[in-house]
DRENBANU-858147 format. One record per atom (N, C-alpha, C, O): x, y, z. Coordinates in steps of 0.2 Angstrom, whole numbers, padded with zeros to 4 digits, always signed. Layout:
// DRENBANU-858147
XYZ...
***
This chain:
// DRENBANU-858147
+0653+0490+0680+0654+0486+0674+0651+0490+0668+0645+0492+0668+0654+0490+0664+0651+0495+0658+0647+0489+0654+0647+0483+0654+0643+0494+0652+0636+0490+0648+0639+0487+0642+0643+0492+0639+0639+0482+0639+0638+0482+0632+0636+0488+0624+0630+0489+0622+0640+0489+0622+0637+0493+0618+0636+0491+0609+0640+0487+0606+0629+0494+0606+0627+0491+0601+0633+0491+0595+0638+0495+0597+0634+0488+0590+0639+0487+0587+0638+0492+0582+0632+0493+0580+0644+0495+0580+0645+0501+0574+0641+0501+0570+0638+0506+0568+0640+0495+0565+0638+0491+0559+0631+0494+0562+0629+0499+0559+0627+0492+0566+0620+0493+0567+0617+0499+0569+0611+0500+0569+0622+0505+0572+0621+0512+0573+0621+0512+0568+0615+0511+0566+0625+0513+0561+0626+0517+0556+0620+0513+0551+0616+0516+0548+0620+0508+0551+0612+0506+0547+0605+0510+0550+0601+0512+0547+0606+0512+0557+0598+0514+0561+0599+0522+0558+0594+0525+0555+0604+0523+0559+0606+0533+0556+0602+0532+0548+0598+0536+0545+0606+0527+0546+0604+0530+0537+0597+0528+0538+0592+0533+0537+0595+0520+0539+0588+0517+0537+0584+0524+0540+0580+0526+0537+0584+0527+0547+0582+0531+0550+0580+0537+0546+0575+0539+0545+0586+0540+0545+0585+0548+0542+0580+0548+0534+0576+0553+0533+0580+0542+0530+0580+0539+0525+0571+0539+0525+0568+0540+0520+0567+0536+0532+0562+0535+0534+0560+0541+0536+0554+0543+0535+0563+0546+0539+0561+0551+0540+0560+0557+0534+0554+0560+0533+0563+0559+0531+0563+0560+0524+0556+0559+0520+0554+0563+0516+0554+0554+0522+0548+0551+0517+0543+0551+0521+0537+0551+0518+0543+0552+0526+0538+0553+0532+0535+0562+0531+0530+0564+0531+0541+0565+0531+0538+0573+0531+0538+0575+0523+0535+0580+0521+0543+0570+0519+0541+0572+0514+0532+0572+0513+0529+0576+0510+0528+0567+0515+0522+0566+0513+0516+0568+0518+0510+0565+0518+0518+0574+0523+0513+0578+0526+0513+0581+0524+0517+0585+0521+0506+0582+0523+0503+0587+0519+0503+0594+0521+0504+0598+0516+0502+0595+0526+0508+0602+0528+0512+0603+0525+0513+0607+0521+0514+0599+0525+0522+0601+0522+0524+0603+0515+0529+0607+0513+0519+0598+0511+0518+0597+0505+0513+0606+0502+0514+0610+0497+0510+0606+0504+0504+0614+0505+0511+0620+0504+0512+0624+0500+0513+0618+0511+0518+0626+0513+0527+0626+0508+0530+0630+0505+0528+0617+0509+0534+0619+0505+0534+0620+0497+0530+0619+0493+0540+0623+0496+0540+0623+0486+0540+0616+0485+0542+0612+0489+0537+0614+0479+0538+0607+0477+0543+0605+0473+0543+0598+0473+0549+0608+0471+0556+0607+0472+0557+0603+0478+0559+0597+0478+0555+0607+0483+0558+0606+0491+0556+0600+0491+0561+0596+0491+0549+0598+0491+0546+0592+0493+0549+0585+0488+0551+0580+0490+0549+0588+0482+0552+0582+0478+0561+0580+0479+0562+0574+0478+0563+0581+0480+0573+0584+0483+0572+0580+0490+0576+0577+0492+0566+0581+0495+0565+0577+0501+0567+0571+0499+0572+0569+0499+0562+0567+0495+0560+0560+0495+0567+0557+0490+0567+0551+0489+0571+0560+0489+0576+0561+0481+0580+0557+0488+0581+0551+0489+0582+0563+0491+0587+0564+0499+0584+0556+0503+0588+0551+0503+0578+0555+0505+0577+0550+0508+0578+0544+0504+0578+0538+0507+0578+0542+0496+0579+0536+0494+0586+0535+0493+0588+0530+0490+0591+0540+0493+0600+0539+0494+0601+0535+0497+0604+0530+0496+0597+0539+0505+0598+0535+0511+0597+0528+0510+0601+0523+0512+0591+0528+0508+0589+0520+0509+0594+0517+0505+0595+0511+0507+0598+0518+0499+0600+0516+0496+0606+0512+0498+0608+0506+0498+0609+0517+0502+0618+0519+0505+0615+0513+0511+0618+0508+0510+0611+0513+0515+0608+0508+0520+0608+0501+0517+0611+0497+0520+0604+0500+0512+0603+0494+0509+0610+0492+0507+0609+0486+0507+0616+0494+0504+0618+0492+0500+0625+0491+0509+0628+0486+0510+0625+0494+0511+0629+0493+0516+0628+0486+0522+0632+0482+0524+0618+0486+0521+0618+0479+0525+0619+0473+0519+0618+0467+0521+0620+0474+0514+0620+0468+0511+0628+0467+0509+0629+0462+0506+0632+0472+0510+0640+0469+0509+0641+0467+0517+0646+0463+0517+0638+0467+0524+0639+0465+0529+0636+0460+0531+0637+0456+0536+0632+0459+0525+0626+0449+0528+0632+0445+0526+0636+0448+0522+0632+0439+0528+0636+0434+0529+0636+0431+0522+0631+0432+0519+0640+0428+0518+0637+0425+0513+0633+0416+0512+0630+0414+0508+0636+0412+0520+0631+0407+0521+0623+0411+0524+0618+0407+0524+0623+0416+0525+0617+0420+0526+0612+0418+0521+0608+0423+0520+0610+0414+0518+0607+0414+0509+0601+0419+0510+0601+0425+0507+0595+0418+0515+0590+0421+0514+0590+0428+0515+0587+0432+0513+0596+0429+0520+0597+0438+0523+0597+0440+0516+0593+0444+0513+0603+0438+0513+0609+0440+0507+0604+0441+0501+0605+0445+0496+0598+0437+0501+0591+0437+0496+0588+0442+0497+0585+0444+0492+0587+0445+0503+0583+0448+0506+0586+0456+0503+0584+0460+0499+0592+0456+0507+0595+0462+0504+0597+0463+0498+0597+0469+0496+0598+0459+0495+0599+0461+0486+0594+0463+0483+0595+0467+0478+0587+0461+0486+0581+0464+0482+0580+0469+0484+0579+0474+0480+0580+0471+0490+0578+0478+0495+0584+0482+0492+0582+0488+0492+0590+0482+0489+0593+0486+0488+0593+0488+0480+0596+0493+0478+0589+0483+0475+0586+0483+0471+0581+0488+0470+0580+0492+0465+0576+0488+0476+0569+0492+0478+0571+0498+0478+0569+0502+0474+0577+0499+0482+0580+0507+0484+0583+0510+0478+0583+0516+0479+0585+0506+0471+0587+0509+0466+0581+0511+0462+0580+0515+0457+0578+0508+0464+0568+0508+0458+0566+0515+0461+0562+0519+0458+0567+0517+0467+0565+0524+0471+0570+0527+0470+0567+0532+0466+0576+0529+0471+0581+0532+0469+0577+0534+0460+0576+0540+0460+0575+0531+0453+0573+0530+0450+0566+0535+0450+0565+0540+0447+0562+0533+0453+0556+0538+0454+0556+0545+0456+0553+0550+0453+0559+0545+0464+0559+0550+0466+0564+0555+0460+0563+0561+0460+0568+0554+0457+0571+0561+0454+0567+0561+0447+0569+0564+0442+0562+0556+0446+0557+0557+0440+0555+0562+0443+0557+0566+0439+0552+0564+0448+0548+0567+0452+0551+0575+0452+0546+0579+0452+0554+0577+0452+0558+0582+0452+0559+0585+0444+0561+0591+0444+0557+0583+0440+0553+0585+0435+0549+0588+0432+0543+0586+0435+0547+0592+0427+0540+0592+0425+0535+0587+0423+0535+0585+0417+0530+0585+0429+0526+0581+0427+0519+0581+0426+0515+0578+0430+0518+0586+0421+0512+0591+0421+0507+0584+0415+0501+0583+0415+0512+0581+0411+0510+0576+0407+0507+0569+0408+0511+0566+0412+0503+0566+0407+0503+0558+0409+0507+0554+0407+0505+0548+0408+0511+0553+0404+0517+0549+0401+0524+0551+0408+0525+0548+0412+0526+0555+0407+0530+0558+0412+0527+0558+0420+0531+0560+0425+0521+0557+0421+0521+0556+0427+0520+0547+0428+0519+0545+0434+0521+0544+0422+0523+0538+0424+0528+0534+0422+0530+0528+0421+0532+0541+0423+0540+0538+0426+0542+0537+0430+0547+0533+0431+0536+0542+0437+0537+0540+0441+0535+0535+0444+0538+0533+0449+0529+0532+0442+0523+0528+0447+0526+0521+0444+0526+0516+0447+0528+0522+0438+0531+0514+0434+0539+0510+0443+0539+0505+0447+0543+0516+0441+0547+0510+0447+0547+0513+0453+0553+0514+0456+0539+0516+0456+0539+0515+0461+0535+0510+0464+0535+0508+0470+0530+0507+0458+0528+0500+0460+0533+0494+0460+0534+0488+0462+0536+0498+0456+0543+0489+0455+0547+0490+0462+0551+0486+0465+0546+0498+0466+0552+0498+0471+0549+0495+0478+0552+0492+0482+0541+0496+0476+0536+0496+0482+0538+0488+0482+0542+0485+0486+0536+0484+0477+0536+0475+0477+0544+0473+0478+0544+0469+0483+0549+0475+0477+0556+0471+0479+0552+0472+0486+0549+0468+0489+0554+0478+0489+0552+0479+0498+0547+0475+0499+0547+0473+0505+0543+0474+0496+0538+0470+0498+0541+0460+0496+0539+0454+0498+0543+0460+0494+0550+0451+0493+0553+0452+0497+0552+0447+0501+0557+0457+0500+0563+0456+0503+0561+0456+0510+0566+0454+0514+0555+0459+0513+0552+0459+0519+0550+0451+0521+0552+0449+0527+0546+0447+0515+0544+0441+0515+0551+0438+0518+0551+0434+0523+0557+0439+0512+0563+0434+0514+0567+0434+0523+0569+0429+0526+0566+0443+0524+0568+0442+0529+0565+0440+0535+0567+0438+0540+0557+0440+0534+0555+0437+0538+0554+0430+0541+0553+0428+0547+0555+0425+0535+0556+0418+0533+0564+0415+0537+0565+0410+0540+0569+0423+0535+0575+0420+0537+0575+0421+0545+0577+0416+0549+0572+0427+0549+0571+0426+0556+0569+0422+0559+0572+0420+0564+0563+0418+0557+0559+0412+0560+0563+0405+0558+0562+0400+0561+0569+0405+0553+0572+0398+0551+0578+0399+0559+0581+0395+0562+0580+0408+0559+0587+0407+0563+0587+0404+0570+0583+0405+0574+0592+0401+0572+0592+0398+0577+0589+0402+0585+0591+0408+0584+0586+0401+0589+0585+0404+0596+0593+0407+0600+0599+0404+0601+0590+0415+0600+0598+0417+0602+0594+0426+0605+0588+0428+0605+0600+0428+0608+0598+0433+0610+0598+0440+0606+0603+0441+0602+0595+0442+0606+0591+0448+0601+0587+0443+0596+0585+0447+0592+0586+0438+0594+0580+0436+0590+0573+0439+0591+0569+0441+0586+0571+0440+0596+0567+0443+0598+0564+0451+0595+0558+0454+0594+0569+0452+0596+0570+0460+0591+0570+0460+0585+0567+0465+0582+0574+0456+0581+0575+0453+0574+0567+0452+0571+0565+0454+0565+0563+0448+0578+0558+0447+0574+0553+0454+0574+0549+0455+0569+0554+0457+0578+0550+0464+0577+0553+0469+0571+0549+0472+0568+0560+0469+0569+0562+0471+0565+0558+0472+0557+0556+0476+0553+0557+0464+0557+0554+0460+0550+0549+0462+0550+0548+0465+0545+0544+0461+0557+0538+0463+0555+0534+0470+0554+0529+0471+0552+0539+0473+0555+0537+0481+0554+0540+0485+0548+0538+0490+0547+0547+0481+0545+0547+0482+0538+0543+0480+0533+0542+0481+0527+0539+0473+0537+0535+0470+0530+0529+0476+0532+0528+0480+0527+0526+0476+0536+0521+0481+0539+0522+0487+0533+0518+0487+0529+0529+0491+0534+0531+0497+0529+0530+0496+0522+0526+0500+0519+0533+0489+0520+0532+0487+0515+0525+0487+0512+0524+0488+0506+0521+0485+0515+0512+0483+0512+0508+0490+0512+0504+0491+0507+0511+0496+0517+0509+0503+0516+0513+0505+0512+0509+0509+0509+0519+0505+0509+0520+0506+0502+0519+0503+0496+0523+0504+0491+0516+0500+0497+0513+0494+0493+0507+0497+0491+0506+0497+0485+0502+0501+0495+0498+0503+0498+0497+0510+0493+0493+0512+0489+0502+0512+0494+0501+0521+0492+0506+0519+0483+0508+0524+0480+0506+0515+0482+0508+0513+0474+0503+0514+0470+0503+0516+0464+0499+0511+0474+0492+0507+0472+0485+0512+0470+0480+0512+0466+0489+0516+0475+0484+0521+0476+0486+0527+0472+0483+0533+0472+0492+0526+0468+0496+0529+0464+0491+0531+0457+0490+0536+0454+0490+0525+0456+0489+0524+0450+0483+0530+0447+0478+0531+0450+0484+0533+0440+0481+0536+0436+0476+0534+0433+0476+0528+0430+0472+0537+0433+0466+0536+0428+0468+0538+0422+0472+0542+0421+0466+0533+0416+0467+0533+0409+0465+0540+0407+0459+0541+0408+0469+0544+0403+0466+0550+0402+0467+0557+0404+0466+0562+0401+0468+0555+0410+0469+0560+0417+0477+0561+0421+0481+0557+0421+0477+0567+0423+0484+0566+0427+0483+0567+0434+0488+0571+0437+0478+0565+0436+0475+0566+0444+0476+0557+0447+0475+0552+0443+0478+0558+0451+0479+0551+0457+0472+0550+0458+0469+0555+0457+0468+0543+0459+0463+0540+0461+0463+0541+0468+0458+0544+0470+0468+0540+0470+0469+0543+0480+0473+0547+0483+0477+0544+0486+0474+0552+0482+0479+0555+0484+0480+0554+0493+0485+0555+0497+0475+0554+0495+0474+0554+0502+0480+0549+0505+0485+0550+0508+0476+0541+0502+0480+0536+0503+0488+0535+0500+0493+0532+0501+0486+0537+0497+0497+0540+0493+0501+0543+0501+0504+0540+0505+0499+0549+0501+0501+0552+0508+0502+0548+0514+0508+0547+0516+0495+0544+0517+0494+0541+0521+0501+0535+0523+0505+0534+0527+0497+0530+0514+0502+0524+0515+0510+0525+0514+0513+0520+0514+0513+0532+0513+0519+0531+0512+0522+0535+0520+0527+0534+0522+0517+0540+0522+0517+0540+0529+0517+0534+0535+0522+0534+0538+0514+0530+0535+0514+0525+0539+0519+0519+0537+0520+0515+0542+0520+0518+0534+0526+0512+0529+0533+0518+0530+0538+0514+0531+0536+0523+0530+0538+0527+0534+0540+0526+0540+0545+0525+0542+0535+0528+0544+0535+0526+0552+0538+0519+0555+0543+0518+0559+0534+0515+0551+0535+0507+0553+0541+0508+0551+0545+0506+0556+0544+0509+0546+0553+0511+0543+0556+0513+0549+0557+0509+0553+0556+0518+0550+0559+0521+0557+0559+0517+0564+0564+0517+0568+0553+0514+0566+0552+0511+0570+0558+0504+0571+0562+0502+0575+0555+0502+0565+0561+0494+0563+0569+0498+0565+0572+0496+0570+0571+0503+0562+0577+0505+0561+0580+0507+0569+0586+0505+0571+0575+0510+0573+0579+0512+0579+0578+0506+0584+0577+0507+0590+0577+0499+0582+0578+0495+0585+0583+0488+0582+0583+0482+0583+0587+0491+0578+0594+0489+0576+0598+0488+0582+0599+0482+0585+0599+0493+0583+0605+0495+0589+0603+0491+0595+0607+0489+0599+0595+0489+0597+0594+0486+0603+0597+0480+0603+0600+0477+0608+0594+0477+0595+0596+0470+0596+0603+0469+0594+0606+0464+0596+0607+0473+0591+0614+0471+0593+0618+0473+0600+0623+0471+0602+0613+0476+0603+0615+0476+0611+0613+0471+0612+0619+0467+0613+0608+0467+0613+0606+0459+0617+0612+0456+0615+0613+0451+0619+0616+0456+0609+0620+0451+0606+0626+0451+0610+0629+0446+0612+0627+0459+0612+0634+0460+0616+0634+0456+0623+0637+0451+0625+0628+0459+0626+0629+0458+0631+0627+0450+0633+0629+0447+0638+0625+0449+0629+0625+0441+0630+0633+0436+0629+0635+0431+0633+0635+0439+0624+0640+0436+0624+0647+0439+0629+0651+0434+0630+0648+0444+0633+0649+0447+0638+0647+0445+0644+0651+0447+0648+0642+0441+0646+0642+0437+0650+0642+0430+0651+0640+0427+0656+0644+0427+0642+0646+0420+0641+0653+0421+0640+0656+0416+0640+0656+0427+0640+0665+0426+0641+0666+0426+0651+0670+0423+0654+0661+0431+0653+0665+0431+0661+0664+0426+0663+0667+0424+0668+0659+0422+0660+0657+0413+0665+0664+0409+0666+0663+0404+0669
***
């Protein structure tokens, strides 16, 4: 009997949300950051918030429209992804200035807070949905994008400039928190495809009954 397999719609969300997380993840090791040109580096993050975009804007023309909290969820989050699309190619700039380096930190906190709303919504919308198979996964989904969410939340924050100055308060935690809210991104993303498998095979074994 062939197994059920995960449904197209949720491989192609895990590929982008995926590649999109991964992007942001090397963009902000500091290896990487040391050895690559800063072109290189800034063009990573440019490349991973397309992704995020192309992702977001894809799971929100596929949420249901009785879906309200999903459909809330992802309008903001694809909002988020335009506020980074928006930062990240400030960043490709010269931002040798403090006015110009807060082209970038301005919507990258407004992109950090959508992700951080739309994490809440869809958290909210998991625990309202009814008990079914891959809930389960749904829920780990949420909790690791809101996770993502608070570590970029996190590295916004730590973003921010000293009046005066064009030096970051923390750069450590910049790195860090966009490293880790990354990962959790990835982690959420490659388990897309799990919980659209539970859905198949569950329903596959409620058609042969």
């Amino acid at each position: 009997m062939t197994r059920p397999a995960p449904s197209t719609a949720s491989v192609r969300l895990a590929v982008l949300f995926g590649l999109g997380s991964a992007c942001f993840a090397v963009g902000s090791l500091p290896l990487f950051v040391a050895r690559a040109a800063p072109g290189v580096v800034a063009w990573t993050f440019v490349v991973g918030s397309v992704l995020f975009t192309t992702a977001a804007a894809s799971q929100l023309a596929g949420t249901p429209r009785d879906a309200r909290l999903d459909r809330w969820a992802g309008l903001v989050q694809l909002v988020g992804t335009v506020c980074f699309n928006v930062s990240t190619l400030a960043a490709t700039r010269d931002l040798a200035a403090l006015p110009a380096r807060r082209l970038v930190w301005a919507p990258d906190v407004y992109g950090s807070v959508c992700f951080l709303v739309a994490s809440v919504l869809a958290c909210a919308a998991v625990r309202r949905a009814a008990a079914g198979p891959g809930r389960s996964v749904d829920r780990w989904v949420a909790a690791l994008n809101l996770a993502g969410s608070i570590a970029f939340g996190a590295a916004a924050v730590a973003a921010r400039y000293v009046a005066g100055t064009t030096e970051e308060t923390n750069a450590a935690l910049v790195n860090a928190g966009t490293f880790a809210g990354a990962v959790c991104f990835l982690a959420g993303a490659a388990l897309l495809p799990v919980g659209s498998a539970r859905v198949a095979r569950a329903a596959s074994r409620s058609g042969a009954e």
